[in-house]
N, C-alpha and C positions, 0 to 999 in steps of 0.2 A: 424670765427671772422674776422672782416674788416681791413684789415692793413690802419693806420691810416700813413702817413707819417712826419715826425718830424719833426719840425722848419721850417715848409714849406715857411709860408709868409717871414721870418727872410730872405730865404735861398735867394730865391728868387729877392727880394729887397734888396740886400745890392751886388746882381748881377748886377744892373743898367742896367735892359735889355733894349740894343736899336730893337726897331723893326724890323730895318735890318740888326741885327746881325748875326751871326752865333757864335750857341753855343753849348756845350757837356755836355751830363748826362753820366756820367762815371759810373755807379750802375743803371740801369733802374730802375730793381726790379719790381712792380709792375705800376711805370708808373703817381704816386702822384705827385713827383717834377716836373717832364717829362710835366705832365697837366697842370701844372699853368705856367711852363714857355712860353709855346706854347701859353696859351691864352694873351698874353703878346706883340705876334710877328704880324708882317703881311705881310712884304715879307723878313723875316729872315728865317733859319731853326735850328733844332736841330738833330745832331747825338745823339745815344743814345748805352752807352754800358751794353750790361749783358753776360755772358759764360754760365747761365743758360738756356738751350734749351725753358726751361716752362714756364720760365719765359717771353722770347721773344713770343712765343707763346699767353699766356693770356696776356700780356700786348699788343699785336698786334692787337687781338680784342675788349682789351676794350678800344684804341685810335684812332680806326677805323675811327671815324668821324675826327680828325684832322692829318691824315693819308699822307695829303702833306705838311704837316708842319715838317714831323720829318721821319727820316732814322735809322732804328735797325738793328747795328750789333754783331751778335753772337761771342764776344770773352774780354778774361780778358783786361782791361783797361792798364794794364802795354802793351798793344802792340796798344795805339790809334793810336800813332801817325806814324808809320807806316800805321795801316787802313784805317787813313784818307788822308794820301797821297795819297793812291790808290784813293779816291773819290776828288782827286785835292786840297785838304784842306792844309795848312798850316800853316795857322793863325786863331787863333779864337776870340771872344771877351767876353766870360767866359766858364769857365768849374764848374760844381756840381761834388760832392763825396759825396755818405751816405753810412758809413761804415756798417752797421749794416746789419745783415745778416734779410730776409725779415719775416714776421709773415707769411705764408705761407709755408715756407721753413720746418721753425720749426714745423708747425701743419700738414703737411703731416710725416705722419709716416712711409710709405716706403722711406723716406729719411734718416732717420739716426741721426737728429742731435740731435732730444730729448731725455733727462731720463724719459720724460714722458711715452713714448711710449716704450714697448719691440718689438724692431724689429732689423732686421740686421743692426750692423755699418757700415755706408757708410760716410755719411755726403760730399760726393760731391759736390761743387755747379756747376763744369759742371762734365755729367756722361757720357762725352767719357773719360775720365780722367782713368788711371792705377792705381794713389795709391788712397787708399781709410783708413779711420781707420781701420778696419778688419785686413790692411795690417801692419799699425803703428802697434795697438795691439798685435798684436799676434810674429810681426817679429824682430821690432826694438830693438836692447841690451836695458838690464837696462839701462846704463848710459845715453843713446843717450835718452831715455823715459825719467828719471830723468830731465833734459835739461828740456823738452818742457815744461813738466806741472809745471816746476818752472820758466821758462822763459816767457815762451807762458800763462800759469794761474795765475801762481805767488801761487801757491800751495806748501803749511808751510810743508805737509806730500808727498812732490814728492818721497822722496828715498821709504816711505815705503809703496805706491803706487806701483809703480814700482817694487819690489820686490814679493809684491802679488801677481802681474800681470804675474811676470815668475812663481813663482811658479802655479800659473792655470794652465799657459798655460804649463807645461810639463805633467799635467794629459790630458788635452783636451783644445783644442781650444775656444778661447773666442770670440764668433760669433755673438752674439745680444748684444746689448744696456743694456736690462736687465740683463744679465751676467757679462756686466761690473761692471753695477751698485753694485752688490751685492759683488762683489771683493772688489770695493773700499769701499766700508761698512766695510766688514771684515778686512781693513788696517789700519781704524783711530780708536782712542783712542773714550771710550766713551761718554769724557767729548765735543769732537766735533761732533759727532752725535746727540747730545743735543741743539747744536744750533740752531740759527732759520737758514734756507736757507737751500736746498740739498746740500746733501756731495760730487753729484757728478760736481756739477756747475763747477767749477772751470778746474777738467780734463777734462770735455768734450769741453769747451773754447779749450784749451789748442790743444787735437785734430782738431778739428777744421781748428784751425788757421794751424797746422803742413797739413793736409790734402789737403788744397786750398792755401799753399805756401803765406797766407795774409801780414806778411809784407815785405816779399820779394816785393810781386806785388805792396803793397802801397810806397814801398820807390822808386819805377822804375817808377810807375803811378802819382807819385807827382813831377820825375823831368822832366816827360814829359809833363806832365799840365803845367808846368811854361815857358819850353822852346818853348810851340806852345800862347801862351796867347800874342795879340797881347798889344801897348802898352795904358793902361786903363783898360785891359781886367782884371778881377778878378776872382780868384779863389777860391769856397767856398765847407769847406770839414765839413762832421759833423760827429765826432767819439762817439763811446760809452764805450771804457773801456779807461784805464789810459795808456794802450801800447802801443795804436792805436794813442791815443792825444798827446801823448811822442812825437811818431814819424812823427807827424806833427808839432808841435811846436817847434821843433830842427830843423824843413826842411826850413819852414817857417822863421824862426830866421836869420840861413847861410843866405837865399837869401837875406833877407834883412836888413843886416849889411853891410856897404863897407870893401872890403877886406882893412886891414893893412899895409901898407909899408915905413918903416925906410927910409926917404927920405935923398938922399945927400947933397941935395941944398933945398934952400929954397920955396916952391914950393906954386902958386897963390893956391886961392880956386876951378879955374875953370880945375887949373890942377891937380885935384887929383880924385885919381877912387873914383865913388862913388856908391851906390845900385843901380842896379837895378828895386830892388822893394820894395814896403814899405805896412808895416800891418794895417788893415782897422779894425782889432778887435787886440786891446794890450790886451783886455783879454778875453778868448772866451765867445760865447753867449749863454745862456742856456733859456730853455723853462720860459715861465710865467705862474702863480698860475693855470689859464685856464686849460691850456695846462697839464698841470702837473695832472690838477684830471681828465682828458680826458683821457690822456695815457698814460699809467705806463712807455713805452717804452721809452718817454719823459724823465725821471729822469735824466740817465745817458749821455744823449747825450749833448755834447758841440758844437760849429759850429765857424770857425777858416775861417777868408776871408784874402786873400792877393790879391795884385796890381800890376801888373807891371809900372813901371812909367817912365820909360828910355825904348829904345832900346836897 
């Protein structure tokens, strides 16, 4: 299937790419936004990040032809700005984020991350990585399992999940995907296995996210986006679930409030702190009718732009 990428034109344009910019794709992924903003530039460039080996890999060759316009480096986005130090950068004048894990990811099956597929939990998305789900699974106490998939999924039946899951694993280890699946079957009640969507959606989110440490990397990746964004420069993040959006809309929000201060004296308007940065979307932007019967993946994604507008 063709991964389609999401809010592309939206993303893109509300970038105000200047031609001699320099700019960052924080998510490569397969290299959709990556394309359209390059065609955009003419003596700018784009860094581009992914942790996924395969993914720098197949997006290497199919950007081939605009291959001076853009620099890929192998590693999670919570460390740009470091990387780009190394490559003399310190200022940028927009960064991209697409949270969404890529259509490719999920349709290889030696990956791990679908119920679709029965094969080993892995769900990596870089596979030099030590933990993997296999390891959640089968190692993590109840409680600490309880946590995620009510944190991380927001899953109604986390405890009784979790307790399934140990009792398996004291007979035998729970090593495919399909293994899990059939546990978390055996946990819920049958009036939820009745409903529409898989039962196991939601834990395997959940995994996922615990696996590739996601909002850790997005709350460290969002204050280094802001902190390297010269001034004008905008940053445009487009999330897919409500936890992901949480935590951009509260990031987003701080930066751009002026901090509070009980003043002693009466104090002019020119003397008082003001933001930094101010919001280009007060409420985020979501796909059009088009878009929406084009690509499912579309539905749940929002796209959230901020500014900086001071030094």
């Amino acid at each position: 299937m063709e991964h389609r990428s999401v809010l592309l034109a939206e993303t893109i344009d509300y970038l105000n790419v200047d031609p001699a910019g320099i700019y960052v794709d924080a998510t490569l992924g397969r290299g959709g936004h990556a394309r359209e903003l390059i065609s955009r530039l003419e003596s700018g460039h784009l860094y581009a990040f992914d942790k996924d080996a395969q993914a720098i890999a197949e997006t290497a060759d199919r950007l081939s032809d605009v291959s001076s316009y853009i620099t890929m480096i192998r590693s999670d986005f919570r460390n740009m700005a470091a990387a780009l130090a190394e490559k003399g950068i310190d200022k940028v004048d927009g960064i991209m984020m697409d949270l969404g894990v890529s259509s490719p990811q999920f349709d290889d099956p030696d990956r791990g991350f679908s119920y679709r597929y029965d094969t080993r939990l892995d769900m990596r998305m870089d596979q030099s990585q030590q933990l993997d789900a296999y390891t959640v699974v089968n190692t993590y106490p109840v409680k600490e399992l309880t946590r995620i998939l009510r944190d991380y999924g927001e899953e109604r039946y986390a405890p009784l999940i979790s307790k399934r899951i140990e009792a398996e694993r004291k007979t035998r280890h729970i090593e495919t995907t399909g293994q899990l699946v059939e546990v978390i079957r055996s946990a819920l009640p049958d009036k939820v296995l009745r409903q529409k969507g898989h039962p196991a959606k939601q834990t395997f989110q959940a995994l996922r996210i615990e696996v590739n440490q996601e909002f850790d990397s997005l709350r460290e990746g969002l204050e280094q986006a802001l902190s390297l964004l010269k001034v004008h420069g905008r940053l445009a993040v487009i999330t897919f679930h409500s936890l992901e959006d949480r935590i951009v809309k509260t990031t987003f929000k701080s930066y751009s409030t002026a901090p509070f201060v009980e003043p002693k004296l009466p104090l002019k308007a020119e003397q008082m702190e003001q933001a930094s940065f101010q919001l280009v979307t007060k409420k985020p932007v979501t796909a059009g009718e088009e878009e929406l019967n084009e690509n499912h993946r579309a539905h749940s994604a929002k796209l959230r732009v901020i500014e900086r507008i001071r030094g």
